[in-house]
N, C-alpha and C positions, 0 to 999 in steps of 0.2 A: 291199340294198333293204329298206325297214320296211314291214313290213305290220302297220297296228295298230288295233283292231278295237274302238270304243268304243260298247255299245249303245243306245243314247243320244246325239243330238246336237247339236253345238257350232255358233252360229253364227258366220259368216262372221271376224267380228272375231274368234275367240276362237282361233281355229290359233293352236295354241302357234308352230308354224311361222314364222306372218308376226308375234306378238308377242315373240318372242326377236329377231327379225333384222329390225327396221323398216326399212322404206325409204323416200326421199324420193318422190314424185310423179313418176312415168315420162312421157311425151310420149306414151306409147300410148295411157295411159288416157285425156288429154285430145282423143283421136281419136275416143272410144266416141261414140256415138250417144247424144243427151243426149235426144233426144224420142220418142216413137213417131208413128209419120207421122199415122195416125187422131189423134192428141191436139191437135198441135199446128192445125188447121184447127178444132176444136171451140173451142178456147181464144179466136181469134183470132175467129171466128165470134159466142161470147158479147161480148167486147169491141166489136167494133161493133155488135149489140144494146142491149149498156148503153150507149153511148154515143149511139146513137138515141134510146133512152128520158130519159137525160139533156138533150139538147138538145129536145126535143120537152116535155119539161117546164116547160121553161124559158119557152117560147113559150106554154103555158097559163098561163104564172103572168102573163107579161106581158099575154096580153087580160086577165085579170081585174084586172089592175090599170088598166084603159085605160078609164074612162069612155066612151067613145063604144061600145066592143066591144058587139056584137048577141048576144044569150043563145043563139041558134041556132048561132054561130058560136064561141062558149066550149063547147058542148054539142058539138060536129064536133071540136074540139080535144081533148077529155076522152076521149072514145071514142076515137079517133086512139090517144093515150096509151096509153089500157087494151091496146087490143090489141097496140101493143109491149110492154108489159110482159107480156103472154102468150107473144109470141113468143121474149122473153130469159129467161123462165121456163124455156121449152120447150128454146130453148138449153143452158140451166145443167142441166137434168135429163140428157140426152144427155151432157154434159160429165163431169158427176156420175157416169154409169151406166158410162162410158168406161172412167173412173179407175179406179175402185173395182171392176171387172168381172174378172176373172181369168180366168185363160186356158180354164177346164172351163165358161167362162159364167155362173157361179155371180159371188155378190158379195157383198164384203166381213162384210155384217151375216147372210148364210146363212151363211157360211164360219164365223162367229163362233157362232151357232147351232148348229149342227153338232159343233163342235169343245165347247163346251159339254155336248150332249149324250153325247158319246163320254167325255169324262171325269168326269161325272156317274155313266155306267154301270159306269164302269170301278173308280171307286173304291166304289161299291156292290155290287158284285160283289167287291170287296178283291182286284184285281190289283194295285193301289198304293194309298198312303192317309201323307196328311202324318205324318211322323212326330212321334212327343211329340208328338201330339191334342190329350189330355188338358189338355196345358200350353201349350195355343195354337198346338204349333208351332212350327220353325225355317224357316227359308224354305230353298227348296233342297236341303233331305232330304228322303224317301221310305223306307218300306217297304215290303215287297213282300208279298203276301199269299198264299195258298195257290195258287191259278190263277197268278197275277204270276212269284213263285218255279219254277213247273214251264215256264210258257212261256220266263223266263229260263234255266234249267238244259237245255230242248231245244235252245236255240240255242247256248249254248255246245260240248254234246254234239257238235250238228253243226257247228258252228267247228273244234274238233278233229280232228275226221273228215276233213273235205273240208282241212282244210291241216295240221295237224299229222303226223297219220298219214299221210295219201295221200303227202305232199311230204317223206316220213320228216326230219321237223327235230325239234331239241334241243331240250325244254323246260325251263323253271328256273319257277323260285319263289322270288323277291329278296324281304327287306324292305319293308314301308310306310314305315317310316321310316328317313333318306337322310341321312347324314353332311353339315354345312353343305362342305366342299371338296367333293365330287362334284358336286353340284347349282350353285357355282361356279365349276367347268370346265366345266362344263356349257351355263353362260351364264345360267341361270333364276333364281341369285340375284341379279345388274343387269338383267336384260333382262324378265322374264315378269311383265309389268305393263300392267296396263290405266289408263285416264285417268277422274282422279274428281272429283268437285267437292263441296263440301259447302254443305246450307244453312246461314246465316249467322248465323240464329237457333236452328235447331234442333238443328243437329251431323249431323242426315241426311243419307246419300251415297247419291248416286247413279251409276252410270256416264254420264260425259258422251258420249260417242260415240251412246249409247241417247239422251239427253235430243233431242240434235241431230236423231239420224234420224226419231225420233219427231212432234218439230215437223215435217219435211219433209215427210214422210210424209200428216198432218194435214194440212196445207196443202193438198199436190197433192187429196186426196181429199176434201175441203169446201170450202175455198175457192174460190165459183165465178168468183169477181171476182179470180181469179189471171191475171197477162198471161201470156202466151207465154212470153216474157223471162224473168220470176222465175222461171215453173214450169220452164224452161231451163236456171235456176239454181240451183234446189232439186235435180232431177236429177242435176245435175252433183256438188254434193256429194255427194248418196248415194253415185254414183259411185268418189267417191276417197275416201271418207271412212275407211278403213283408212288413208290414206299421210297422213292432215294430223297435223301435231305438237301438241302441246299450246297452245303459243302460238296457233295457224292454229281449233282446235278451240273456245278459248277466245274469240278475237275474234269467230267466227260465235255463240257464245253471245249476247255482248256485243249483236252487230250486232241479231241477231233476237228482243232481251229475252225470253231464256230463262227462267224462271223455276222455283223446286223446284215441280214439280206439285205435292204434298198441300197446302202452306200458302202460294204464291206469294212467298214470300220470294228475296231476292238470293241470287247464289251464289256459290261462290270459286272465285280464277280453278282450271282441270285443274291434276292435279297426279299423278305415275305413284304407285299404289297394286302392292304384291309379289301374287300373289294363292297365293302356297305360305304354308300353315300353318307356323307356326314353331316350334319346339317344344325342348327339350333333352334329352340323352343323359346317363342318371346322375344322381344324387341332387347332385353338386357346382355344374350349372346352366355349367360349364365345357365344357361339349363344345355345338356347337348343331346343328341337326340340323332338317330339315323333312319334313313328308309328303309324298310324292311324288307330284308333277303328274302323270308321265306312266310307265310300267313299261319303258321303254325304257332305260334308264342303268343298270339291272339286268345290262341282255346285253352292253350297250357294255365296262361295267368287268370283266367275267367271259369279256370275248374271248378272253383267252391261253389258257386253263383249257379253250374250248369248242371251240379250235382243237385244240389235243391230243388232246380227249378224242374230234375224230371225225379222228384220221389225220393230225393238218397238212396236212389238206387241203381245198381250195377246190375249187368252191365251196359253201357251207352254209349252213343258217337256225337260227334261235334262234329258239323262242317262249317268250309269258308270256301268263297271263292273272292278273289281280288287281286289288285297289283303286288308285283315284286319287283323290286330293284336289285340289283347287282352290276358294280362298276367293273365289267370285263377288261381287263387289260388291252388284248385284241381279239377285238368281237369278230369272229368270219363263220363262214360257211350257213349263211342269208339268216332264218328264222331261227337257226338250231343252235345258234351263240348270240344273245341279245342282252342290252342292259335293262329293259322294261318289258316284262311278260304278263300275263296272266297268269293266275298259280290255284288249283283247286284243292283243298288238302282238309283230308278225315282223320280224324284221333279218335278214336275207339278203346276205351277204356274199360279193362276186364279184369275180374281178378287172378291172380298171379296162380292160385290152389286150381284153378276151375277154369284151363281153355276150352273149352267145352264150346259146339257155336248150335245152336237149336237147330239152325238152317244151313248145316252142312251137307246133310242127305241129298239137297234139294242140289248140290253140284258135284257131289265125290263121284258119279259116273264119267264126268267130264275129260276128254281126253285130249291132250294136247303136247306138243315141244315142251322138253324141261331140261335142265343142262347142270346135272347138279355139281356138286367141287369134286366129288369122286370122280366123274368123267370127265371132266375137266384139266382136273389132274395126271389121269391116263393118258391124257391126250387124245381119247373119243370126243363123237361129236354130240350133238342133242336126237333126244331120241323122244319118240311117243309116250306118253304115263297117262297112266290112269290118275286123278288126285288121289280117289280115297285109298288110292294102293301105296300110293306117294307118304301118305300121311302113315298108314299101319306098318309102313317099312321102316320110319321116324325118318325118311327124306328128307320131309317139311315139319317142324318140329310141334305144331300145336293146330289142330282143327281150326281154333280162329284164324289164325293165320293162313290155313289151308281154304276158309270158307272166302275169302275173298282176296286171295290167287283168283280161285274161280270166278271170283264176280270182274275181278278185272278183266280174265279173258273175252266176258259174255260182252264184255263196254266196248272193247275194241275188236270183238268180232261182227258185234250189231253195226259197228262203226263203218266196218266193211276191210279191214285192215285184213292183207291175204293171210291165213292160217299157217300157210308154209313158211310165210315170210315173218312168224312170230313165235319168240321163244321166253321162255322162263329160265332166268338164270341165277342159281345161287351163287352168292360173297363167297369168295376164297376167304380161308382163315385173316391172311393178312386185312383185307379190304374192310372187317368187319370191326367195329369199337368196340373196344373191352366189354362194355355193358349190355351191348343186345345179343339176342339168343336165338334168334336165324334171319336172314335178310336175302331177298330174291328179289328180282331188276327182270320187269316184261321189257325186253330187247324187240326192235324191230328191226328188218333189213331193207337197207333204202339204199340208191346210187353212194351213198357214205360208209358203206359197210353196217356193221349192226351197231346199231343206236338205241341208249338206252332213254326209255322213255316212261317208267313206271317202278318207282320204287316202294317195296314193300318188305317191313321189317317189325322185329318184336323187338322192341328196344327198351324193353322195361319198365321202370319208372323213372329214367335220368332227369327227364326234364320238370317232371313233379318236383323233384328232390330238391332239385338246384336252385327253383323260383321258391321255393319253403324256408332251405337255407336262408337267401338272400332277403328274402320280403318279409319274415318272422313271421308270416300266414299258415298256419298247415292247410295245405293241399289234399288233403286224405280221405277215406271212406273208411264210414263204420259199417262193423258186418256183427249182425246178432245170428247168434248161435242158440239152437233149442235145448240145449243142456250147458253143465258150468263142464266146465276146462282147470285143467292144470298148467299155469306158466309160468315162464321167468320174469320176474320183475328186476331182478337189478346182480351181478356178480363183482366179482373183482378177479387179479389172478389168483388166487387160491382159493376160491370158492364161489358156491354156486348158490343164491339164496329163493326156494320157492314157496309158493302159499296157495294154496286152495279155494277156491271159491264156491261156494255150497247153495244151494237151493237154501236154507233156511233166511240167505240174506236177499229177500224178494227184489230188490230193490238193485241186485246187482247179477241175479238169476240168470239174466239173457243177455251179457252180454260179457263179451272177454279180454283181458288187460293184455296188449304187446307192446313191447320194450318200454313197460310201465309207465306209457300214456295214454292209453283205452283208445290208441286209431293203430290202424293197419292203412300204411301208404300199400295203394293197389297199382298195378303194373299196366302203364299203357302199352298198346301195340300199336307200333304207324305204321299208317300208309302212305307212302309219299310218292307220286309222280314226280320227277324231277327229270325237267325238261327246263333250259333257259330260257326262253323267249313265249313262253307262254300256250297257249291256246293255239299257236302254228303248229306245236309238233303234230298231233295227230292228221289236222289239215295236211301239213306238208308229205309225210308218211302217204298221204292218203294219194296226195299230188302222185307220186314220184314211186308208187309202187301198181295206181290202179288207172290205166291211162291205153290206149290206142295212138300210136304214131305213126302215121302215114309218110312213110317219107320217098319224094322225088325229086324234081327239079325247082328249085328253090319256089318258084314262081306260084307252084302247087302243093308246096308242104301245108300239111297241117296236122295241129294236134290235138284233141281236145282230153278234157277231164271225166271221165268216169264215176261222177261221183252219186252215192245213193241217194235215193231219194229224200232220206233222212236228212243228208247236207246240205243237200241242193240250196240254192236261193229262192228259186220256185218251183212249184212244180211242171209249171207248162209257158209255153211262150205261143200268142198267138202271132203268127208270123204272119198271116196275111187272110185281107176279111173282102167278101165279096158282097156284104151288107156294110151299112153304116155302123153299127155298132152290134158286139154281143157281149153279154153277160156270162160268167160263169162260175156259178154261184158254188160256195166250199170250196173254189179252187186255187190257191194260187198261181196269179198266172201276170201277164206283163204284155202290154201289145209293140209289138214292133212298126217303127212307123215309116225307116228312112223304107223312096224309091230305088230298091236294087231286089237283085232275080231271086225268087225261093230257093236254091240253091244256096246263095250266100247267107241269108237270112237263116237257112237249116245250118250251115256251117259256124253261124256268129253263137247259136243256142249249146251249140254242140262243145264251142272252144270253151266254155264257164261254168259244162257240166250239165246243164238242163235235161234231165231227164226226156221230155214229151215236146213237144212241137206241135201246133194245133195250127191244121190250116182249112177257115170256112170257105167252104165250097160256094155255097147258098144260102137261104135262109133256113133251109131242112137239113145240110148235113154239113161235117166237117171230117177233116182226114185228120188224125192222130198218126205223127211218127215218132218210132222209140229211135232216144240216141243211140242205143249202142250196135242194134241190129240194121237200122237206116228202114226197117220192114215199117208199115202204114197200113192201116185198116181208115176201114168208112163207117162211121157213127152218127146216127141224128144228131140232133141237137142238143136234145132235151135231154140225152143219156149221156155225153159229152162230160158233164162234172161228175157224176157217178163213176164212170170206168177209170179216168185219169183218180179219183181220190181213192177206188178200189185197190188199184194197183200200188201208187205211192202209198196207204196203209199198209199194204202186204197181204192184203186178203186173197190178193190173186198174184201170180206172174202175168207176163206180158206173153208166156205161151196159153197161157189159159184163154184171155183176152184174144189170141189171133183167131184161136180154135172157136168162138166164138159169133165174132165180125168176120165180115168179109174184107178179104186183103184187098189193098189198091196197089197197082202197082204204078210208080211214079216213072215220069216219062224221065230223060237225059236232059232236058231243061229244068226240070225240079232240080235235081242235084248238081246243077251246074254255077 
């Protein structure tokens, strides 16, 4: 099974998954529900509106063309008019608010707002910031800054924690750069391409997939003179618009004169672009070699090595955390399309007879959002499940796989990601490759709608197979069995030739011959987070779902970051000392030094997420404020590093802590 952990996310289109193994257009998908029931009566509602108003026009324009018509009777007609055209106004606004309205009730031009604000603050504060500034920029890179850098480095900490350590698996550290043969058993040299077009005058590409859904998109959400029908059919595209070929991609260009945005010029038909950097080995320019998409082909080709090195025996995981490359065509929407991520990714290899997980018990109560292809295909929404009930219903097809769904919840609930705002979502038939045998994507919902951030699949043994093939290595595991067996050694088409293996021949007692090479290839299951840009998605997620916005007159907006203690950069900030110096021992903490008012100094702690705020009073006591609440208590000194690391461990809340100390209450010049 892979589990692989990108913090930073990829969307829909960009599964390496479904871009290495495309598939034609299922019957499933043309089952989905193309409208939502509330749209489709608005639509249809506007349409005969305008169409009142159109015909009703018409009869005004004919009195006044009518010599005999009576001016009181052209005046009754005009009015008439006006106020249909208020009423298909009023239509089209409804329609408009419908569209564009997202599921928290918020709408599209807040969401864009918002989303604006949050990455305004973020890059001024330097958690991230374009990289090469200076020189304009590359689209698609990023730096991380001091806060960026620490909230990246906690969550990796805790990635390792909760599955490396806990789930004692093998870690490696492979190469960025990846021999051209590996990455062509692989499949990612033919197959890991997205669809491009260029304009015709400028040489500018774009991804056409983007171009399409973009138009679509547009449309449903401005056009209010959209019929039922079209927007039926704009729908419908979105829909499949993973499974159309280039040809199919191309013709709806054509159909719905597509144009390159910046300069409206013609564009060329799609055409599949590689999106792995290409690079070569050696000064001779003879060996070829690419940066690697994905850190999984690391643990694939180092199976024999990792099988030995834990016992020859099954079952076990391999992790890696490290760079990925992927050349985006057009990289947008900040962290969650990038050409350089971080990529965190577990292979868990089990046998194919025996999903069986020892430590399933320890999550089948777990209850959470699931969305499986049944309801999906209904056109319902995600709903509550219990796993172990998910699993005995064969929802989720194998306990291991069901054993760490659950652990991935636990990672990105401990993360602090809201519960509401996260879902499990199984592959429709089409989305899934021929070879794997259930695949579910932990979705998260951010100002971008839902984003998938966590890929999780049983995929067999493809990638065993393919480096076996290719490398003449067998990839395999032996499995000794306590008694002999009967099997096939070898057929043709008209028969079937078998042999027996008996205790008498000790020497071959325990163990058993399949397809008459004494290994059995066993079946991995991945896990794969697949997020582009790395280590940001969950950051980002974290940004733009867990957040307090105060908002006023420009002068006095502010926002800050909510983030757990877990992420934080520190845990306390001593913001102002009425001694020379203090210490604070186990604590992470950071002294503030510019002269400006404890107000602003509590608001600088607050915009980057800092949990605690410490300000000495004395030499004997200090006030503690929490960022989320702005409440303050009074603490000696000497307890001071105890209550802040109580709390940031989780051994307490900060209601336990108040109930505890005595509250301060701060005057209007502290907060100002």
């Amino acid at each position: 099974m892979r589990l692989a952990y990108v913090l930073s996310s990829a969307a829909k289109s960009q599964n390496p998954i479904k871009t290495l193994f495309h598939r034609h257009l299922s019957l499933a998908v043309s089952a989905l529900p193309i409208m939502a029931d509330s749209e489709e009566p608005l639509r249809r509602a506007l349409a005969e509106k305008q169409a009142a108003v159109d015909a009703h026009a018409e009869v005004v324009r004919a009195l006044k063309a009518r010599p005999a018509s009576a001016p009181a009777e052209i005046d009754a007609a005009v009015e008439a008019l006006k106020a249909l055209k208020v009423e298909a106004a009023a239509a089209a606004r409804r329609l408009h608010a419908a569209v564009s309205r997202n599921g928290d009730g918020s709408t599209a031009g807040s969401r864009e707002a918002f989303r604006q604000a949050v990455v305004n603050t973020l890059e001024r504060r330097l958690f991230y910031i374009p990289s090469f500034k200076i020189y304009r920029g590359v689209a698609g890179l990023y730096d991380y800054g001091p806060p960026g850098c620490a909230v990246k480095s906690n969550v990796l900490a805790f990635w390792r924690q909760h599955f490396v350590l806990e789930e004692n698996m093998l870690e490696v550290d492979c190469p960025c750069v990846t021999p051209e043969i590996v990455l062509k058993a692989s499949g990612h040299v033919d197959k890991f391409t997205d669809l491009m077009v260029k304009d015709e005058k400028t040489g500018t590409c774009y991804r056409a997939d983007h171009l399409l859904k973009d138009y679509c998109n547009e449309k449903l959400e401005k056009d209010r003179t959209l019929s039922a029908e079209k927007a039926a059919e704009l729908k419908h595209i979105l829909a499949v618009l993973d499974d159309l070929s280039a040809d199919e991609v191309g013709a709806k260009i054509k159909e719905y004169g597509i144009a390159a945005p910046d300069t409206k010029n013609p564009l060329s038909d799609p055409y599949p672009f590689n999106l792995m950097f290409q690079t070569s080995i050696g000064p001779s320019g003879l060996s070829p070699g690419y940066m690697r998409p994905e850190t999984a082909q690391g643990i694939f080709v180092n199976f024999k090595d990792l099988y030995y090195y834990n016992g020859n025996k099954l079952p076990f995981a391999a992790a890696q955390i490290g760079q990925a490359f992927r050349n985006e065509i057009s990289p947008r929407q900040g962290l969650l399309r990038v050409r350089e991520f971080t990529l965190a990714e577990i292979e868990h290899f089990v046998d194919p007879e025996d999903k069986t997980h020892p430590k399933f018990v320890d999550v089948s109560n777990l209850k959470f959002l699931m969305f499986p292809r049944k309801e999906q295909m209904a056109g319902e929404s995600a709903k509550p499940m219990i796993l172990g009930e998910a699993i005995s219903k064969g929802t989720i097809n194998n306990e291991t796989l069901g054993y760490f769904i659950g652990r991935v919840y636990l990672f990105l609930a401990c993360l602090g990601i809201d519960k509401d705002r996260l879902r499990f979502r199984q592959h429709l038939p089409n989305e899934m490759a021929h070879y794997a045998a259930d695949c579910w994507d932990a979705e998260i919902e951010c100002s971008y709608g839902w984003i998938e951030c966590v890929g999780i699949a049983d995929r067999s043994a493809y990638d065993l197979r393919a480096h076996s093939e290719k490398s003449g290595v067998a990839l395999v595991a032996h499995e000794k069995f306590s008694e002999s067996r009967e099997v096939e050694v070898g057929c043709s088409s008209s028969q079937s030739l078998f042999f027996s293996i008996y205790s008498l021949l000790s020497e071959l007692d325990s163990w058993v011959v399949w397809t008459a090479s004494s290994e059995v290839l066993l079946s991995e299951v991945v896990y794969d987070y697949i997020e582009k840009s790395g280590v940001a998605l969950v950051a980002h997620e974290k940004f733009s779902e867990s957040r307090e916005v105060e908002v006023g007159c420009s002068s006095s907006q502010s926002l800050f970051f909510s983030i757990y203690s877990l992420l934080s950069e520190l845990d306390s900030w001593v913001v102002w000392t009425a001694s020379s110096e203090v210490l604070l021992s186990e604590v992470v903490y950071d002294y503030i030094v510019k002269r400006t008012s404890i107000g602003k100094r509590y608001a600088r702690t607050d915009e980057i997420g800092v949990p605690f705020a410490i300000t000495v009073d004395s030499t004997n006591s200090v006030t503690i404020r929490e960022r989320d609440s702005k409440e303050q208590i009074r603490v000696s000194i000497d307890e001071v590093a105890k209550v802040v690391k109580e709390v940031t461990d989780g051994q307490s809340t900060w209601a336990d802590i108040m109930w505890r100390y005595p509250a301060h209450a701060a005057s209007l010049v502290d907060e100002e």
